[in-house]
C-alpha positions in Angstrom: -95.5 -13.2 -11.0 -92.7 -13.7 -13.3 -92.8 -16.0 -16.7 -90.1 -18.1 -18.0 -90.2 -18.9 -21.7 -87.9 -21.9 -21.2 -91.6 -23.4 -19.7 -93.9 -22.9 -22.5 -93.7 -25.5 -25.2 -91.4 -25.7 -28.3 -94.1 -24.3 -30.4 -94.7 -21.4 -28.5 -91.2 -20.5 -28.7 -90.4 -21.0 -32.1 -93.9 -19.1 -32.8 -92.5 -16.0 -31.0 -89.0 -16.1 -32.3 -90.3 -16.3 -35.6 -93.3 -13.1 -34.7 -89.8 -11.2 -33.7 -87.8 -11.9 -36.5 -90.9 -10.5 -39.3 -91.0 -7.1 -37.2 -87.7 -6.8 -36.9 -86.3 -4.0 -39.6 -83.2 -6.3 -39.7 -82.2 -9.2 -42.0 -82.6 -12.4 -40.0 -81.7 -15.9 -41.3 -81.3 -19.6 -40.1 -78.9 -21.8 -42.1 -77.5 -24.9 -41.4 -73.4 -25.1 -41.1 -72.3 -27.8 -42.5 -74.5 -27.6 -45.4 -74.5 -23.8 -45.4 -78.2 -23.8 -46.7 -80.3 -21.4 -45.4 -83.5 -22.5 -44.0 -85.3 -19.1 -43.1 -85.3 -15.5 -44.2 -87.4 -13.0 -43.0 -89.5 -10.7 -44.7 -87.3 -7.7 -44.4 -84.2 -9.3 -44.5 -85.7 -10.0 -48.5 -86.6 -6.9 -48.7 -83.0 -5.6 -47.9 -82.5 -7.0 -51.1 -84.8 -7.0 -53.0 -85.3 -10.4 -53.5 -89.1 -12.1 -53.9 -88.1 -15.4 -52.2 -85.6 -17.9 -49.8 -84.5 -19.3 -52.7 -83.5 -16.2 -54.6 -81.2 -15.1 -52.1 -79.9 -18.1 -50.8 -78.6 -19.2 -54.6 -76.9 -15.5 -54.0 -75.5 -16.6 -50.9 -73.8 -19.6 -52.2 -71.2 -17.6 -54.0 -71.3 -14.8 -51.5 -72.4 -12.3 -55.1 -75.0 -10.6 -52.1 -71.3 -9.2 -51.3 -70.3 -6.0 -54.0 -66.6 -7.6 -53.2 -67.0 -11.6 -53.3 -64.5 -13.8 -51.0 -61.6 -15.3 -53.9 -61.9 -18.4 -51.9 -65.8 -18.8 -50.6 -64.5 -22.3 -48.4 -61.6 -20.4 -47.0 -64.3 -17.7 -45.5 -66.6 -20.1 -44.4 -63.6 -21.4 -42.4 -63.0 -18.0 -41.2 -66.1 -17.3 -39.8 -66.5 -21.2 -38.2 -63.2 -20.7 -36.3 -64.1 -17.1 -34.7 -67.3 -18.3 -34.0 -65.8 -21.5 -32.3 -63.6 -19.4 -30.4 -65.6 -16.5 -29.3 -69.4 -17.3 -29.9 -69.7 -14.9 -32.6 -68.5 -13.7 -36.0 -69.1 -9.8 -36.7 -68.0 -8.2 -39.6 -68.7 -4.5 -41.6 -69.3 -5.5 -45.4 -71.0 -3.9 -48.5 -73.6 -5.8 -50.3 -74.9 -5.4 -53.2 -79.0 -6.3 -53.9 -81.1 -7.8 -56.9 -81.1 -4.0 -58.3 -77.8 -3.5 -58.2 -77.9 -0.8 -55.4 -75.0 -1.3 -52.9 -75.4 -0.8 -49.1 -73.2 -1.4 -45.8 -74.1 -3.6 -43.5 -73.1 -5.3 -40.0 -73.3 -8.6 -39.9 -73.3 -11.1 -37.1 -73.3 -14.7 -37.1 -74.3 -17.3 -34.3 -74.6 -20.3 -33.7 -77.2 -22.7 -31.9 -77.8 -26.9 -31.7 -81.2 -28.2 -32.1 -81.6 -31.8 -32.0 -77.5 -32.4 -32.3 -77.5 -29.9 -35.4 -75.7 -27.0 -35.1 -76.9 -23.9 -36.9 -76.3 -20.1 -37.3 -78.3 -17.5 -37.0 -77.2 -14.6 -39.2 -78.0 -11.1 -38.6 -77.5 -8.2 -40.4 -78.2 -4.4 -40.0 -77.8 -2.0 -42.1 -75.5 0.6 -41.4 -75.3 2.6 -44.6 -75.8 5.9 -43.1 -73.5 5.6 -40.4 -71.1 4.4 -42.9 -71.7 7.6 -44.6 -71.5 9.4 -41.6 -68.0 8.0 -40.6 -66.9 8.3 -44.2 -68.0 12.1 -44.3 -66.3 12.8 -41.0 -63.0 10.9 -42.6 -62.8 12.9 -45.2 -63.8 16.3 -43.1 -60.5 15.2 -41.2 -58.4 13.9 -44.1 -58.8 17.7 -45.7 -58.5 19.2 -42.2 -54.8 17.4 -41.7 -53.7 18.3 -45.1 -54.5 22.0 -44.6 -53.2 21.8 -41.1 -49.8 19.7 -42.4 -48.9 21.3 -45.4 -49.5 24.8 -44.3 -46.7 27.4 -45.0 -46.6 29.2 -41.4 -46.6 27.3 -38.2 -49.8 26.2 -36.4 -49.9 24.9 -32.8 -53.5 24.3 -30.7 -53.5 23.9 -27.2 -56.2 22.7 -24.9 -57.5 25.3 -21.9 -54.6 24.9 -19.5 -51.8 25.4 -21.9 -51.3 22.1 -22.9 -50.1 21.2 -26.4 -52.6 18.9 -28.6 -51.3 19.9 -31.8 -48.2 21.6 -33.9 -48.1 21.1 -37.9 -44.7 20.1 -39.3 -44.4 23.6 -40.4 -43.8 24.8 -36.8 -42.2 21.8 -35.6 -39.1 22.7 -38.5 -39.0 26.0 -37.4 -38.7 24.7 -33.8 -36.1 22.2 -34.5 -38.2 18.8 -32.6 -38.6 16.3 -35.3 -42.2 14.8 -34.8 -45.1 16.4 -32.8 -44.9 13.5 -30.0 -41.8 15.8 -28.3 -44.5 18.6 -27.7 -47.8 16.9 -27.2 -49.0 16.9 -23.4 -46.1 19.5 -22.8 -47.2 23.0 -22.0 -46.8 25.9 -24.7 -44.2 27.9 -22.5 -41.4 25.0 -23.5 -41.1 27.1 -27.2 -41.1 30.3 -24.4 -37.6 31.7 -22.8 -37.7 30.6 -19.2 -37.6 34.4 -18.5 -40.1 35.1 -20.0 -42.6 31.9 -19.0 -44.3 33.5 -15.9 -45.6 36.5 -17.8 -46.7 34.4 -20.4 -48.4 32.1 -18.2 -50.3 34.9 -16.9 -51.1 36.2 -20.2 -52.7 32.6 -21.1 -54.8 32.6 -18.1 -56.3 35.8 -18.9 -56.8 35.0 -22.7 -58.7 32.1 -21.4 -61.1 34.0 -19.4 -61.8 36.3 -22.2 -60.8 34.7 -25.7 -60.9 37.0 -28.7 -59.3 36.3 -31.9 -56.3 38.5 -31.6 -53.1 39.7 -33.7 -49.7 40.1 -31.7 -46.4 40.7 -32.1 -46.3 43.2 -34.2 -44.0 46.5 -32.8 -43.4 43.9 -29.8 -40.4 42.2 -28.8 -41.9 38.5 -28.5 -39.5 35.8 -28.5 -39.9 32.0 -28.9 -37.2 28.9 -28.3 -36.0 26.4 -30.5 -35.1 23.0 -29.2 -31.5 23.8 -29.3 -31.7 26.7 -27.0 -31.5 29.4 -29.3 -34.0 32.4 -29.4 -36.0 34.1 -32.6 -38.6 37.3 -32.5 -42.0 36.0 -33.4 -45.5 37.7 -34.1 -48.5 35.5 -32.9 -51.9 35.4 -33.9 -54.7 33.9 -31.9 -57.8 32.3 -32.5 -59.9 29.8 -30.4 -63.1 27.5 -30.6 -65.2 25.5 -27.9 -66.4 22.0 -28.2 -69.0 21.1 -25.7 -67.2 22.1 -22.1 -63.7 22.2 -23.7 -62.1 25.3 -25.2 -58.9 25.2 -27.4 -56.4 27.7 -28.8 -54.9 28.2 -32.0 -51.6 29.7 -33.1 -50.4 31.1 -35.9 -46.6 31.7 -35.3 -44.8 34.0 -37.8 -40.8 33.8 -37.6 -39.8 38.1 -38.4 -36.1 37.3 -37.3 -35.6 38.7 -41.1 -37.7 41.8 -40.4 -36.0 42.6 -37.4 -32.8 42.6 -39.1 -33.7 44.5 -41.6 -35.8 46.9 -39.5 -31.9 47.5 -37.1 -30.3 47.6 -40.2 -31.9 50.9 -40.9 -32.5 52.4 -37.7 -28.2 51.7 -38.1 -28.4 53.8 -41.1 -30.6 56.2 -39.8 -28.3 56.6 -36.4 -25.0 57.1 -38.6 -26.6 59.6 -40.4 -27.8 61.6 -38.1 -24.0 61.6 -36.6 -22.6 62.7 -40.2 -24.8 65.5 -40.3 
């Protein structure tokens, strides 16, 4: 048999709303719009805070100082969130709050409204989400550095996905290359910076340094050359290196432009051969 608590009474429900609102970890409030009082705060949601009382927090509220960055205009937010709510049942926002000690915290919070005997209310929610706030942040800054080091480096890096695909190629790489912004390479595969001549040995070189991925040095004693945008050819030496995330593998490479070395390496075998003629 199945229960419906739209038939028990009105003080059964507001019984067990209120028995779920004290064991929730959460911040849970009841305030009334227009006035904007708050009517109900449960016990953790003081706690949050660190507040003793309703009344503590609520002459907080009025000034929105519970927030480490307060609204300029308090009426102008209230507005805010009554409009969102109006025209999608629900106001959410990410803020940081600040509590009666001082100590700051991030938290999501979600507003609601609901009618009880023709006046409207909200319900206010908010959970704290400091440590995946701190999470995120960590991971931002993990990436920031990451695209810095990757960007600014002085020898050209591209990364490619298991097929051959391009994901990545730092400005360093895409100068040398002659494409202005990485979106002419991404999704295209690494043989396009590859003489067509010399694409279907390469191609079968890839598949094989998928199936067995080492980090490996080449190029050097080798003739390997790469294609600029504008057709013309350069001797390279590549280095390889890959890592796996999950089912995914991925390739990086370290491209090295020697067309000086190479010059200067026939400039001397050009000595060397005139010599040996003189003598």
């Amino acid at each position: 048999m199945q229960y419906s608590i739209a038939n028990t009474n009105k003080d059964f429900q507001t019984a067990l709303l209120l028995a779920i609102f004290e064991e929730s970890a959460d911040f849970f409030a009841v305030m009334e719009k227009e006035s904007r009082k708050i009517l109900y705060i449960n016990k953790h949601g003081l706690d949050l805070f660190g507040m003793e009382s309703v009344e503590q927090l609520a002459e907080k509220k009025k000034d929105y100082s519970i927030l480490k960055y307060p609204p300029a205009d308090v009426q102008l937010f209230y507005s805010e969130i009554d409009n969102e709510i109006k025209e999608k049942g629900v106001w959410q926002k990410e803020l940081e709050y600040i509590t009666g000690q001082g100590k700051t915290f991030w938290g999501i919070c979600r507003e609601t409204a609901f009618l009880n005997n023709g006046t409207e209310y909200y319900l206010m929610h908010i959970f704290n989400n400091s440590a995946n706030h701190q999470h995120e942040e960590k991971f931002k800054l993990q990436n920031d550095r990451f695209e810095a080091l990757f960007n600014h480096a002085s020898m050209s890096i591209l990364a490619t996905d298991s097929k051959g695909s391009i994901i990545m190629a730092n400005q360093h790489l895409l100068n040398q290359f002659g494409y202005e912004n990485d979106t002419e390479l991404k999704g295209q595969k690494v043989e396009i910076l590859i003489p067509s001549d010399l694409r279907k040995k390469h191609e079968a070189l890839r598949d094989h340094y998928n199936i067995d991925p080492k980090k490996r040095f080449m190029g050097y004693g080798l003739n390997l050359l790469a294609l600029r945008k504008d057709g013309s050819r350069f001797p390279v030496e590549i280095s390889l290196g890959y890592y796996k995330m999950e089912t995914e593998q991925f390739v990086f490479a370290f491209v090295n432009d020697i067309t000086k070395r190479v010059e200067y390496e026939n400039h001397i075998k050009q000595l060397n051969a005139e010599l040996e003629e003189k003598i």
